[in-house]
C-alpha positions in Angstrom: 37.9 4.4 -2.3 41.4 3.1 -1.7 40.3 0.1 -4.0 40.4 2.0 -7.1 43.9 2.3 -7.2 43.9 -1.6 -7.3 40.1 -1.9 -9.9 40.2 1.8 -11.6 40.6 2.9 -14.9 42.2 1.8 -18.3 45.7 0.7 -16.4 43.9 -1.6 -14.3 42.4 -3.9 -16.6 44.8 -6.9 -16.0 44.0 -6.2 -12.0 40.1 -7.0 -13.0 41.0 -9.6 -15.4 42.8 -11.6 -12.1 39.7 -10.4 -10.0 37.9 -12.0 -12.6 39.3 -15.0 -12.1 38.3 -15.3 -8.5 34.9 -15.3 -9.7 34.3 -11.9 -8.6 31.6 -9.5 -11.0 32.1 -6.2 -12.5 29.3 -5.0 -9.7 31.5 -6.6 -6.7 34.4 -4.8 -8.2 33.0 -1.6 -8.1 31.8 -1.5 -4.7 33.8 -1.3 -1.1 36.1 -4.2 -0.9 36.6 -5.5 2.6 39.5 -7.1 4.0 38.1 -9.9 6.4 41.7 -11.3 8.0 41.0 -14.1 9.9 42.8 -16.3 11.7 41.0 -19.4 11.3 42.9 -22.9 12.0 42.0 -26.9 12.8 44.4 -27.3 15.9 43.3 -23.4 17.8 39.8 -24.9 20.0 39.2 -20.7 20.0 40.0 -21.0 16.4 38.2 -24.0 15.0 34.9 -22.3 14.2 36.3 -18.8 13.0 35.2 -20.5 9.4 31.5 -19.9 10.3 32.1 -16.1 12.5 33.8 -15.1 8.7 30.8 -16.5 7.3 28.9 -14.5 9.0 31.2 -11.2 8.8 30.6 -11.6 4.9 26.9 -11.6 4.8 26.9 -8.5 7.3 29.5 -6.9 4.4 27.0 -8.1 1.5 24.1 -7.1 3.3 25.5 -3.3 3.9 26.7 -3.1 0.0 30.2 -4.3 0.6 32.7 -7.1 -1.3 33.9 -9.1 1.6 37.3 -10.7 0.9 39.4 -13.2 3.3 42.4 -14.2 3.7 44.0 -15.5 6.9 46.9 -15.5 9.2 48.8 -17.5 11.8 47.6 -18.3 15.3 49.2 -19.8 18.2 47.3 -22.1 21.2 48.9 -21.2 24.3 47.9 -24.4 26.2 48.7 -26.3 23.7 52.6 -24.7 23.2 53.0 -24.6 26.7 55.9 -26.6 28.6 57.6 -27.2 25.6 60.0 -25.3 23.0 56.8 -23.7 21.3 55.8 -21.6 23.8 58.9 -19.4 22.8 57.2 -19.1 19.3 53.9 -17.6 21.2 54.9 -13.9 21.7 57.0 -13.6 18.8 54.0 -14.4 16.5 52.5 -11.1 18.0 54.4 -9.4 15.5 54.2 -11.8 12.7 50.8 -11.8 12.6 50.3 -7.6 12.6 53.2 -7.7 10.2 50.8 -10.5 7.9 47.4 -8.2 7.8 49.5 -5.0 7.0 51.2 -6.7 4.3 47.6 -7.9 2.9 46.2 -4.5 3.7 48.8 -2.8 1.9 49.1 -4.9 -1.1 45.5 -5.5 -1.6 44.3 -1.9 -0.7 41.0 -2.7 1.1 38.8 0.1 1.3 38.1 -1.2 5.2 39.2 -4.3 7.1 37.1 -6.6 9.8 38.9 -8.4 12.0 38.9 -11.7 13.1 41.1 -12.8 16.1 40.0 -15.0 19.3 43.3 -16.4 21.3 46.1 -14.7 23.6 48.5 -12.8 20.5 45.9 -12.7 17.9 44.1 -10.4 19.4 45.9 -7.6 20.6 48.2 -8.2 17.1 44.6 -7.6 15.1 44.7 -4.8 17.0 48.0 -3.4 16.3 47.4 -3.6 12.5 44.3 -1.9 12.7 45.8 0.8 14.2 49.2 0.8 12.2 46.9 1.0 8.9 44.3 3.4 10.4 41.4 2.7 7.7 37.7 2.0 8.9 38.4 -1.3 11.0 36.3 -3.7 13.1 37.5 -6.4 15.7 34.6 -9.4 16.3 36.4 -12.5 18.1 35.1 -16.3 18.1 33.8 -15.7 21.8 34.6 -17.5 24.8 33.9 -21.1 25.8 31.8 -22.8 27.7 33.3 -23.6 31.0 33.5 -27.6 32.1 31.1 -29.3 34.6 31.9 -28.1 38.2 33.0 -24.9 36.9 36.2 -26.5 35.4 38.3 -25.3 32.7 41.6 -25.6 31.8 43.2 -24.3 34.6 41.6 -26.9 36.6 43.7 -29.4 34.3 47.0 -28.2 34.3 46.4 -28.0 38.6 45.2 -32.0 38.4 48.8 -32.9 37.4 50.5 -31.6 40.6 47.0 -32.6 42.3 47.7 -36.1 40.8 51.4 -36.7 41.9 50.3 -35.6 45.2 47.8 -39.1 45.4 44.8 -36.3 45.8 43.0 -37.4 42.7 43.1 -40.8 41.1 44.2 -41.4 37.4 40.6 -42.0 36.4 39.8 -38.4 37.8 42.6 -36.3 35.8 41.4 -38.6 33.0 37.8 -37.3 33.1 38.7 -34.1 33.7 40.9 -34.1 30.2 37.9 -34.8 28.6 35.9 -32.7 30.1 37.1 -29.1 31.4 37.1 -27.8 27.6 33.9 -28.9 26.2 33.9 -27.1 22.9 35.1 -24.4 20.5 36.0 -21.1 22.3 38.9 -19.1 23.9 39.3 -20.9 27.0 36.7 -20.0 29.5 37.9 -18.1 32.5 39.4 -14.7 32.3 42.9 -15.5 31.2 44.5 -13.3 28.1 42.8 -13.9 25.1 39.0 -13.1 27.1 41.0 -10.1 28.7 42.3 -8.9 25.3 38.7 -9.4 23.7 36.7 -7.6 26.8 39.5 -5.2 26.5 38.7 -4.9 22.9 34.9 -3.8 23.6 36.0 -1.2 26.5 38.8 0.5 24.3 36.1 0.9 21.3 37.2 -0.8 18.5 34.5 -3.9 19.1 31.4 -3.6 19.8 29.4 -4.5 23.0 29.2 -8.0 23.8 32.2 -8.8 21.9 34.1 -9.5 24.8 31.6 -12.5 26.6 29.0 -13.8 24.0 30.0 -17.4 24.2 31.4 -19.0 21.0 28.5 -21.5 20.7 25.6 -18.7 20.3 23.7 -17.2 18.0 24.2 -14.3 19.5 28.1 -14.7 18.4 26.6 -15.5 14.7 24.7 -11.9 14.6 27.3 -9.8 16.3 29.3 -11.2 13.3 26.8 -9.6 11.0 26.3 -6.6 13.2 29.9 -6.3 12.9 29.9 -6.7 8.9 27.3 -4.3 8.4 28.9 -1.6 10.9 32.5 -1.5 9.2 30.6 -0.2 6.0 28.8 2.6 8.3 32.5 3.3 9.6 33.6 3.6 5.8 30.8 5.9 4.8 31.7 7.9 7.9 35.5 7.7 7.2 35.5 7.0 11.0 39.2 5.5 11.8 41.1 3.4 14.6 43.1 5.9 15.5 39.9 8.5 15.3 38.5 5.9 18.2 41.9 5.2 19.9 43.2 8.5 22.1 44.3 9.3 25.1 41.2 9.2 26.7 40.7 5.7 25.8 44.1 4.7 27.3 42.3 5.1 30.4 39.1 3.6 30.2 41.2 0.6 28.8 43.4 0.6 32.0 40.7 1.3 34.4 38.6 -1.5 32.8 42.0 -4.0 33.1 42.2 -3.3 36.8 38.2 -3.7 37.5 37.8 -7.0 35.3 41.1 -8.3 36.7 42.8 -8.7 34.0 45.8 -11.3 32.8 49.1 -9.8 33.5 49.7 -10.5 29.6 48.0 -6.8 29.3 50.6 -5.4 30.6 52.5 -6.4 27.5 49.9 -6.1 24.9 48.3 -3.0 25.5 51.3 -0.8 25.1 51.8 -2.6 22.3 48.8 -1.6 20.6 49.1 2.1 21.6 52.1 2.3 20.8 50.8 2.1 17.0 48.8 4.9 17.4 51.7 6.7 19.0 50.6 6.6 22.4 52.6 6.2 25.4 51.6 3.4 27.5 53.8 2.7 30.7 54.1 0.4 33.8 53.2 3.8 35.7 49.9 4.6 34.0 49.1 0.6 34.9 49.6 1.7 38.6 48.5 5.0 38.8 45.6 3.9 37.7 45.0 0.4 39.7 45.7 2.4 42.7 42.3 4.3 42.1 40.3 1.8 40.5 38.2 -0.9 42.7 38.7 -4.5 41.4 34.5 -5.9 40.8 35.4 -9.0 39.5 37.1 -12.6 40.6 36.8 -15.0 37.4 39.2 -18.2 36.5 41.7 -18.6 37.6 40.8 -15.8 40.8 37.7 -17.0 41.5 34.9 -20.1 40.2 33.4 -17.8 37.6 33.2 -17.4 34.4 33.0 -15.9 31.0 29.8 -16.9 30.5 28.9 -16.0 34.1 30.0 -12.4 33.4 28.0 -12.1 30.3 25.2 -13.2 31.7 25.3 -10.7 34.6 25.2 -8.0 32.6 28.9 -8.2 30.7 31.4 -5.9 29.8 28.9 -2.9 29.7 27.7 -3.4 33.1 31.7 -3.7 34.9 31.9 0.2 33.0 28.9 1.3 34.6 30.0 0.7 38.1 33.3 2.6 36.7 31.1 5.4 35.3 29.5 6.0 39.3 33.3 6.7 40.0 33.4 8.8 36.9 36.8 6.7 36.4 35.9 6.4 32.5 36.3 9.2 29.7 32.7 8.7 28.1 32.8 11.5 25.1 34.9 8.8 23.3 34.3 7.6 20.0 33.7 3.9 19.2 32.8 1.6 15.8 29.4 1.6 16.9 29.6 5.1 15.6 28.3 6.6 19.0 30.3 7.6 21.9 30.8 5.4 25.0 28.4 7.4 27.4 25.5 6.5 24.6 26.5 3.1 24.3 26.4 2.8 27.7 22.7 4.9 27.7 21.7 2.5 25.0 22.4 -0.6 26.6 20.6 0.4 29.9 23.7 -0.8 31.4 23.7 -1.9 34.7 25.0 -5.5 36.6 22.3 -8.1 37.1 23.8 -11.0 39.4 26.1 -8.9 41.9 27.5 -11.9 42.9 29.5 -11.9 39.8 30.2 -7.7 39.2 30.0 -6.5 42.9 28.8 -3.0 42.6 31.9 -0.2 43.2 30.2 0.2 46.4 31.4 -2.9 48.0 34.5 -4.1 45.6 36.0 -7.3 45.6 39.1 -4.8 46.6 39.7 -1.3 46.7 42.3 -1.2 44.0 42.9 -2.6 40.6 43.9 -6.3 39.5 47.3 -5.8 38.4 50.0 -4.2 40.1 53.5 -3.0 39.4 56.2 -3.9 41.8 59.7 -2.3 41.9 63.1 -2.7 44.2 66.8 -3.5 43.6 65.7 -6.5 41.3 63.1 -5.1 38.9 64.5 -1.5 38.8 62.5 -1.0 36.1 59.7 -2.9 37.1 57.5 -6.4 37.6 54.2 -7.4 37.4 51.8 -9.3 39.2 47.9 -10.3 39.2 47.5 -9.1 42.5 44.0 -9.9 42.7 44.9 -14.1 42.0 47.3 -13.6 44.7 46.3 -15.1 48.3 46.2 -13.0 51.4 49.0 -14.6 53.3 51.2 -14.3 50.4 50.5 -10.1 50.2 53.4 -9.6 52.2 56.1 -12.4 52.4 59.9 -13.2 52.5 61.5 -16.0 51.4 64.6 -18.2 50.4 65.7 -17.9 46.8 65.7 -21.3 45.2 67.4 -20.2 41.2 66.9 -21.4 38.0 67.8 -20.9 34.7 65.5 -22.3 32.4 61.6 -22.9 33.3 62.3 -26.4 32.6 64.5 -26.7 35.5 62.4 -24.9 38.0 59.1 -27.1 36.8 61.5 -30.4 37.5 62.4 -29.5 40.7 58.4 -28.5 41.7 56.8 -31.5 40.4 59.9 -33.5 42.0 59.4 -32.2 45.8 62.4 -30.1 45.8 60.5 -27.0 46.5 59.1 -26.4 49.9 57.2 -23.9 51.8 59.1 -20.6 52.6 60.9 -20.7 48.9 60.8 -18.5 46.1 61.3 -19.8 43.2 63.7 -17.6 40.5 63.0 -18.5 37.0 65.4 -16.1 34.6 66.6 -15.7 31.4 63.4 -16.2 30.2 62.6 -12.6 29.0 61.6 -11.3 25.4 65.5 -11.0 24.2 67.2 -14.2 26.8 64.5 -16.7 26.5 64.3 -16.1 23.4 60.5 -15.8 23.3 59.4 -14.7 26.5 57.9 -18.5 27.8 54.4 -18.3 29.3 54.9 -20.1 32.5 51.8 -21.7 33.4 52.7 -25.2 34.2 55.5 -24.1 37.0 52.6 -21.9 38.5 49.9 -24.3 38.6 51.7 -27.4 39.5 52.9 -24.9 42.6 49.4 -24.9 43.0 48.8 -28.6 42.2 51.4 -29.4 45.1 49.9 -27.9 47.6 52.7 -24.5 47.7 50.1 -22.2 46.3 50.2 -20.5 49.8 53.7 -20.8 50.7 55.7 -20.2 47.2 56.5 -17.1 45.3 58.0 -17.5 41.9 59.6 -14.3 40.1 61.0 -14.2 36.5 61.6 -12.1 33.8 59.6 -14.2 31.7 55.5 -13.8 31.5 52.4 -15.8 32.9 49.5 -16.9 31.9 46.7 -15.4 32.1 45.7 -18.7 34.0 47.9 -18.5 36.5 47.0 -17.3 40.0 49.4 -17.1 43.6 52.3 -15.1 44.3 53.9 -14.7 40.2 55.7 -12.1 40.0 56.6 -11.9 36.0 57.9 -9.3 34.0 61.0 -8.8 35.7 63.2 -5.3 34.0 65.5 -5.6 33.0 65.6 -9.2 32.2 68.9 -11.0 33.0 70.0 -11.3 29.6 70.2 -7.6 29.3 72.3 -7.9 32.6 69.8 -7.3 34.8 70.2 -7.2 38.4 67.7 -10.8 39.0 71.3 -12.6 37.0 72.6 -11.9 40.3 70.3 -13.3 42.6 71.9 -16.8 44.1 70.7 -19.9 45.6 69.5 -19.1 49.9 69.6 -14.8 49.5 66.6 -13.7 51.3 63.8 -11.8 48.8 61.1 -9.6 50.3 57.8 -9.3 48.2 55.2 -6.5 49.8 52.5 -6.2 47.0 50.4 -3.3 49.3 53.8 -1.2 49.1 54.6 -2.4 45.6 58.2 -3.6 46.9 60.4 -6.4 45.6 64.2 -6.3 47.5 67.0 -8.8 47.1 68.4 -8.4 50.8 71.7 -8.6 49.7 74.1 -5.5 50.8 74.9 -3.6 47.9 78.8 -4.2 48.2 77.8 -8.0 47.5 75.4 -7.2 44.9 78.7 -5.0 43.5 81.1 -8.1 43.3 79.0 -10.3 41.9 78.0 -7.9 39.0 81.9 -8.1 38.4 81.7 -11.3 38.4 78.6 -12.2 36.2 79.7 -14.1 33.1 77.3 -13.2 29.8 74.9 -16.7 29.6 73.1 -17.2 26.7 70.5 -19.9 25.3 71.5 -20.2 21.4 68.2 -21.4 19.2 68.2 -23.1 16.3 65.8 -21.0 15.0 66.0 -18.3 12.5 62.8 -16.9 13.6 63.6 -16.6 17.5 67.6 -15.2 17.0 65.7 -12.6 14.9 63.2 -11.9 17.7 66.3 -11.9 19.8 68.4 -9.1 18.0 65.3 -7.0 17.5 63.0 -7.2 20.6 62.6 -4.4 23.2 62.1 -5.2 27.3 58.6 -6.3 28.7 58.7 -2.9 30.4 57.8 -1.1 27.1 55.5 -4.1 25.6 58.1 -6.3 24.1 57.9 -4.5 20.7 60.5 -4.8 17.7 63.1 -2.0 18.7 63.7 1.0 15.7 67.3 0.1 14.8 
């Protein structure tokens, strides 16, 4: 046991004698000592009741013969950052918090970790340290939330301001629905990133089934906890490993399952991110390759009124890969923590979809091809991203006049103060990983679009990132990003910008002679922070195009 280096033999009696002091025994010593890194907190809603999930991941660990021990790390809300100067802080804690459960891992050798992540960056940063460590590991998140009466949820917030300047609901109306469209502890309810990073987590293998839509507030959420406390010690016996579960093969079944669930466009970040640690090649053309094959069977928040809990109670993550598996779009010999291979979870489960007006069967798809696609022209060379399948039909194929901004800020003032009108497309940049810094989610820009009445009419592009909220025409992403020198820095007020999602197009109909003159012309533009933690991000951050991950110097 890795432990033993830390609770073995004559050397290590002062290491017991500060054990002892914890209150631990002689007997918890000498068995398996868990890791459980959770990333509880009082201000996260997902968060708020990870206290009670670790409570539960312990007494799974006790039951199996195990010492659980926990510590915690950082987490970021999203919603609650958003609009403001925290939401650069949001992607950067990615790293921070992989960096945190390494550090732990290493410096207190566990012999096995569980892990405990529920909102946008925690999850897929849970994942990267699994990975990045490689011993027996386990991912079990806080679950989703409960969506709002009327099918509301956040979403349906953030859209009330614009809906509210607009006259179309009175004060009294976006009051109730503050109170109301997040009723309780949970990652917020629709399928927005931190529900696609958890259902992601289930389909890739290193969670087990249900982990992605058992709602926070079950019981069924309490005894996947334990399920999940008594499996890491199976994994440990078996000396089955992340990167033992994580391959090639499940590179696929993770995209194919992006594109059927319709996934945030955040994955498009995170999950090279994560196989990247286990030194696997992840790139925007895998994303489209496989979207292009793979029918989309699912509209949830912000695509469509359902839900979370909607999907889990149709049948869940499990059912969405057994419409795959008719396709035979899934590798099913792959390994996963339950020990068996996907094909036998799926065998099992008796997996199949029960209300197929949430999961339409791959027979009649929502569409024939994937959520997300990957866009490319003379201003994302390198590549953009949109949530195709949020995007409404008249918008598929559109061009429009270039209304530029250089700061989200800006480009939310001028929506919410009626400067934007139908026919524009809105140009949010230096906003990427390395100009922003931080990579800004943009949600309130896109929903107040939305809010106002545009949500047909207006595209917005940017090399910044979305929210897994967001739904219309955003096109994010955007590579290079202008503060690499990009060609979208050269994009001016009134040039004409044609967005064909079916062709996967995005052209800046500028001659290239004029496109020439101004790149001669461009002047460097950047945003100084005050922060120590963001110019670091800054100097060491890699484009969205290859997950935004810390660059090897």
């Amino acid at each position: 046991m890795r432990s033993k280096s830390m609770t073995g033999g004559l050397g290590k009696a002062p290491h017991r004698s500060l054990l002892s002091a914890i209150g631990l025994t002689r007997e918890e010593m000498n068995r398996p000592l868990i890791g459980i890194a959770n990333t509880a907190n009082e201000i996260v809603p997902g968060h708020i009741h990870l206290d009670k999930v670790a409570e539960a991941v312990k007494a799974g660990v006790r039951m199996a013969g195990g010492t659980p021990l926990e510590f915690n790390t950082i987490a970021v809300c999203d919603g609650l950052a958003m609009n403001h100067e925290g939401m650069r802080f949001s992607l950067p804690s990615r790293e921070l918090i992989a960096d945190s459960v390494e550090i732990m891992a290493r410096a207190h050798p566990f012999d096995a970790l569980v892990l405990i992540p529920n909102c946008d960056k925690t999850v897929p940063a849970m994942l990267m340290a699994a990975l990045r460590l490689n011993i027996p590991a386990i991912v079990v998140s806080g679950g989703p939330m409960m969506a709002g009466p009327d099918s509301t949820d956040l979403i349906t917030v953030f859209e009330g301001v614009g809906k509210r300047l607009r006259g179309e609901i009175s004060e009294e109306e976006l009051l109730h629905l503050e109170e109301t469209a997040c009723p309780g502890c949970g990652s917020c309810a629709g399928m927005f990133t931190a529900n696609s990073m958890n259902c992601l987590s289930e389909a890739i293998g290193l969670a087990l089934p249900g982990n992605g839509t058992i709602p926070a507030v079950s019981g069924a959420r309490m005894r996947l906890a334990k399920q999940a406390g008594m499996r890491v010690m199976d994994l440990l016996e078996k000396n089955i490993c992340p990167r033992d579960i994580v391959t090639e093969a499940a590179v696929e079944n993770a995209v194919a399952s992006d594109m059927a669930l319709g996934c945030s466009s955040n994955t498009v970040l995170h999950l090279p991110a994560v196989f990247r640690e286990a030194g696997l090649n992840l790139d925007l053309d895998i994303f489209d390759r496989v979207s292009r094959k793979t029918p989309n069977l699912c509209r949830l928040s912000p695509a469509g009124a359902d839900h979370i809990q909607d999907l889990h109670r149709a049948g869940g993550i499990a059912a969405v890969l057994s419409e795959l598996k008719k396709r035979d779009l899934l590798n099913l010999d792959v390994l996963t923590v339950t020990g068996k291979t996907l094909g036998e979870n799926l065998d099992a489960l008796n997996a199949r979809v029960l209300d197929e007006s949430v999961i339409h069967p791959e027979s009649a798809p929502y569409a024939e091809q994937g959520g997300i696609a990957i866009l490319r022209g003379n201003i994302a060379p390198d590549g953009a991203v949109v949530k195709q399948s949020a995007v409404a039909p008249e918008m598929m194929q559109r061009t429009g006049t270039a209304r530029v901004f250089e700061s989200e800020t800006d480009a939310n003032d001028a929506i919410l103060g009626g400067k934007i009108t139908k026919g524009d497309v809105v140009v949010i940049r230096y906003e990427g990983p390395r100009g922003g810094p931080g990579m800004q989610e943009m949600l309130s820009p896109t929903a107040n679009i939305t809010g106002m009445g545009l949500g047909a009419d207006v595209a917005l592009i940017t090399d910044g990132r979305f929210s897994g909220g967001t739904r219309g025409a955003a096109i994010g992403h955007v590579s290079p990003e202008a503060a690499d020198g990009g060609p979208i820095a050269l994009v001016r007020d009134g040039d004409k910008i044609r967005l064909d999602i079916p062709a996967r197009e995005l052209e800046l109909l500028v001659d290239e002679d004029e496109l020439s003159r101004r790149r001669a012309e461009l002047k460097p533009f950047e945003k100084r922070s005050d922060s120590p933690v963001l110019r670091r991000y800054s100097r060491q951050v890699s484009s969205a195009a290859s997950g935004a991950v810390y660059e090897d110097k």
